[in-house]
N, C-alpha and C positions, 0 to 999 in steps of 0.2 A: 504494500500500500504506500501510495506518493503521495504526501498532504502541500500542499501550497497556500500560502498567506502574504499575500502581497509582493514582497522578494523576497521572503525567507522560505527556505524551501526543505520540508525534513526529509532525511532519508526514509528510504524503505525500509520496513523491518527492523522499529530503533530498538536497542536492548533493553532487555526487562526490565525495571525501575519498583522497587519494594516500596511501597508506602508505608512508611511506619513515622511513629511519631518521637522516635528514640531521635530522630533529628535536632540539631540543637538551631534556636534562633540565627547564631553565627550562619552555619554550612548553610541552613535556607535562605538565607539573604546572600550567600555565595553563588548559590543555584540558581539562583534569582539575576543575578549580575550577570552568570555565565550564558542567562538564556534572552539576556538584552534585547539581543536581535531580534527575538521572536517578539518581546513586548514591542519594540519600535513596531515590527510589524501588526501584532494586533490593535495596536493606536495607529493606525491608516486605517486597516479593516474597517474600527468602528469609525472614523471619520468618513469614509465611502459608502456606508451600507446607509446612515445617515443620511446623505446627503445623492441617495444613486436615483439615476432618473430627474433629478432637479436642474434646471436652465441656471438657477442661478449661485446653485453650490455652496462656498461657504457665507457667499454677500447674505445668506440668512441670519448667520450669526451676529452679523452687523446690525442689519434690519431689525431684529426683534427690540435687542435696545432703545436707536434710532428712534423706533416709533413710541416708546417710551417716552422718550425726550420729548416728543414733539405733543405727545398728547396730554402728558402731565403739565406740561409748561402752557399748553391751551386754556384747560381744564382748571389748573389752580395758580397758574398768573395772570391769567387774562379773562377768564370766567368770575370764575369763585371768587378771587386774591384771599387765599389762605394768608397768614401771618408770615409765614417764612419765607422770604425772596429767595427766587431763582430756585425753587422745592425744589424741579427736576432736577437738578446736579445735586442735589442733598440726597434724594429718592435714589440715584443713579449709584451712586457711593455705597450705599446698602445692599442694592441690587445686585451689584456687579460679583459681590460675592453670597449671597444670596442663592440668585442663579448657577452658580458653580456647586455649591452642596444642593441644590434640590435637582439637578443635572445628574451629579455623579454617585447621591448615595442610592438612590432608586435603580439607578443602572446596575450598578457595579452589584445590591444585592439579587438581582436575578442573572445576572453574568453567567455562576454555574452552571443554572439548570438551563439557559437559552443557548449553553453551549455544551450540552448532554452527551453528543455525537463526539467532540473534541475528548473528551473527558476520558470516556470510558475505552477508547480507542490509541490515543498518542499519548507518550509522555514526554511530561513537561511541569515544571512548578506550577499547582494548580492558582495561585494567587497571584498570577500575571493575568487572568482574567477580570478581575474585577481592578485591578491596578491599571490596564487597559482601558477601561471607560476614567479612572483619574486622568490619565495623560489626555486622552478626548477632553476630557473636563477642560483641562487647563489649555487648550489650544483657543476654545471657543474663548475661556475665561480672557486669555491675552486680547482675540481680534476683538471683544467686547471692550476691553480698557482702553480702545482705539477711539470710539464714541465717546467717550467721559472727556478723553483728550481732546476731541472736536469739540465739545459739549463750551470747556473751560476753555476755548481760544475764543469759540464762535462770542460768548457770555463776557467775554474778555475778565474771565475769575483768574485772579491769584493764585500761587497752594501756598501753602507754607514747607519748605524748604528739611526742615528741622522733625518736620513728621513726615515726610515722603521718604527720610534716611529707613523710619520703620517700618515702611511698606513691604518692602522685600523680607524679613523677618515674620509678616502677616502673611503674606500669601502662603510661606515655607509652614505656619500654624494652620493654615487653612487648607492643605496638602495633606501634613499629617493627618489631620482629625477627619479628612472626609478618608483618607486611604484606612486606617483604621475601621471606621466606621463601614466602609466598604467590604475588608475580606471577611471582617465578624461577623454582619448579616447576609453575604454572600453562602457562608458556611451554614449558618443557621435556617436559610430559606429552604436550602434542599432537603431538611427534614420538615419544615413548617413551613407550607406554602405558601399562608395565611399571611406571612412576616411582610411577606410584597406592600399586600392591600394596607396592612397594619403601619408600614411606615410610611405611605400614603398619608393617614390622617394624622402620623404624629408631627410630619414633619410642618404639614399644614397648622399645629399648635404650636409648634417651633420657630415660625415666622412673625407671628403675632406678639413670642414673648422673647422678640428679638428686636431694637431701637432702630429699627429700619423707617417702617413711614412715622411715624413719632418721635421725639426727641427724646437721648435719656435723662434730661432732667427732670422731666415731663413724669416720670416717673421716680423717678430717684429722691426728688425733692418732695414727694407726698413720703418715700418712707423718711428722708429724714425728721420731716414733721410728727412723725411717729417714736422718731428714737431708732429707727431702726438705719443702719450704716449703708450708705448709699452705690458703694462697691460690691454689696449681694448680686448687683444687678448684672456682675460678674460671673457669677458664679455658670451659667452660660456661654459657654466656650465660645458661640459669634460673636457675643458683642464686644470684645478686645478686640477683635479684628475688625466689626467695621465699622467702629469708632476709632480707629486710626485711620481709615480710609477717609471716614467724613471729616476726622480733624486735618488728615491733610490735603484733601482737593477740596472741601465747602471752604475748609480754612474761617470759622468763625463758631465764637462757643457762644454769642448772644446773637439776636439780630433785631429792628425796630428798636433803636439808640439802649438796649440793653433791659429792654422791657421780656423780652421772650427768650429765654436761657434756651442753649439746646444739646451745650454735652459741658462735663465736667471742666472748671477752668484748672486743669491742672497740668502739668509740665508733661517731656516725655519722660519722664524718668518713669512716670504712675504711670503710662499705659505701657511701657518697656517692660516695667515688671511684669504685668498681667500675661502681654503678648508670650512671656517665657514658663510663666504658669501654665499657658497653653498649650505651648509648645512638648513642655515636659509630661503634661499629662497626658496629652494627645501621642505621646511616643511608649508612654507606658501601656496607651491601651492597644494601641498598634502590634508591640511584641506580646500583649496580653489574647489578641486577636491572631496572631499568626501562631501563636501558642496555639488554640480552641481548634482553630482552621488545622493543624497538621494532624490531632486527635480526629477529627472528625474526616478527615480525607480518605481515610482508607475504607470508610462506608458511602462513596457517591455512587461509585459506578451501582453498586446495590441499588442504592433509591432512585438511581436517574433511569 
């Protein structure tokens, strides 16, 4: 048998491969390295399969945004007038990574079983499949940050300088925690099918209790009036991430001469922390997740 994936091309007849989970962290992240090629190639795969039959290919990725920008900014600067000038590049900031975990943890958990045929037939580290819809993730996530770029030339916005240094630190939190998230429920789906539909709705409460179209102070400052510490609102692994995004391309923590708060005035040092909070947690559940995943691998081909 000859399997083909875009240019990686495996042999025929590849030698036996034991799945056991006596494998340690290290050697599967070795496995993982050595079988590179294959994951480039299944991050094409899912970028073609995506996008096969369409005239206008990845200018989708663009376009979804774009109209974003043009409808919110219709709608709530020139309709409505919400309080907060220029929403859409505020809405946009949230979005941008937003869209990249409800993108890829959906994907990456049914990854397994939409690739049942692969599974039970080739070997190969079974956790490049769902790391495969990550690197899709982030191809769109990139030509999506192209519009916010348009967004803040066309708007003629500023960033600030000093929190765009944290960006690249956020997207690397925003990597880990969806790839985590991805091979844990990937592994879990093929015994509970139900997991698909299930993070469907959680993810949809996930958004809501994330400072994406609302500000965090907006909430933060009702628990402070309660006594309660307005960094809980941390404890939600997105909102370090895109409250650095919004502190560094909105570039403002009040707006309407300082009447309407809308993220914490605090330095980068306070969201630097948090971001490595994220970071760290999101790596322990990762190797906590490829732990589960190498247990559970040697019963797919069974259930699939």
């Amino acid at each position: 048998m000859t399997l083909s994936l875009g240019r990686k091309r495996l042999s025929p007849d590849p030698p036996a491969r034991i799945v056991t989970a006596n494998v340690t962290t290290r050697q599967r992240v070795g496995e993982i390295w050595e079988a590179r090629e294959l994951l480039v190639a299944m991050v094409r795969k899912e970028l073609k399969v995506k996008y096969k039959g369409s005239a206008l290919g990845f200018a989708w990725s663009l376009l979804n945004p774009a109209m974003y920008l043009v409808i919110f900014y219709l709608v709530f600067s020139v309709f409505l007038k919400i309080g907060i000038p220029l929403f859409p590049i505020w809405l946009l900031c949230g979005l941008l990574v937003w869209n990249f975990i409800s993108m890829v943890v959906p994907g990456a958990t049914g990854s397994v079983v939409a690739n049942s045929s692969l599974v039970k037939k080739v070997s190969f580290p079974r956790e490049i499949l769902p790391l495969s819809t990550v690197g899709a993730g982030l191809v769109h996530f990139f030509l999506q940050m192209t519009v916010l770029i348009a967004g803040l030339v066309a708007f003629q916005r500023g960033i600030n300088m000093g929190f765009v240094a944290l960006v690249p630190l956020a997207v690397v939190a925003m990597v880990l925690l969806a790839a985590a998230l991805g091979i844990l429920l990937s592994a879990v789906n093929v015994f509970v099918r139900d997991a698909a539909h299930l993070i469907e709705l959680a993810l949809l409460a996930w958004f809501w209790l994330t400072p994406i179209v609302y500000p965090f102070r907006q909430v933060s400052d009702k628990l402070a009036a309660n006594g309660i510490p307005y960094w809980l609102l941390n404890i939600n692994p997105v909102t370090p991430i895109v409250t650095v995004f919004q502190r560094a391309f909105y570039n403002r923590v009040t707006v309407n001469e300082g009447n309407l708060p809308l993220l914490p005035e605090v330095g980068v040092k306070w969201h630097l922390t948090f971001l490595l909070v994220v970071v760290a947690a999101s790596t322990g559940l990762l190797l906590l997740s490829m732990r589960l995943f190498r247990r559970l691998e040697g019963n797919f081909a069974e259930e699939l």
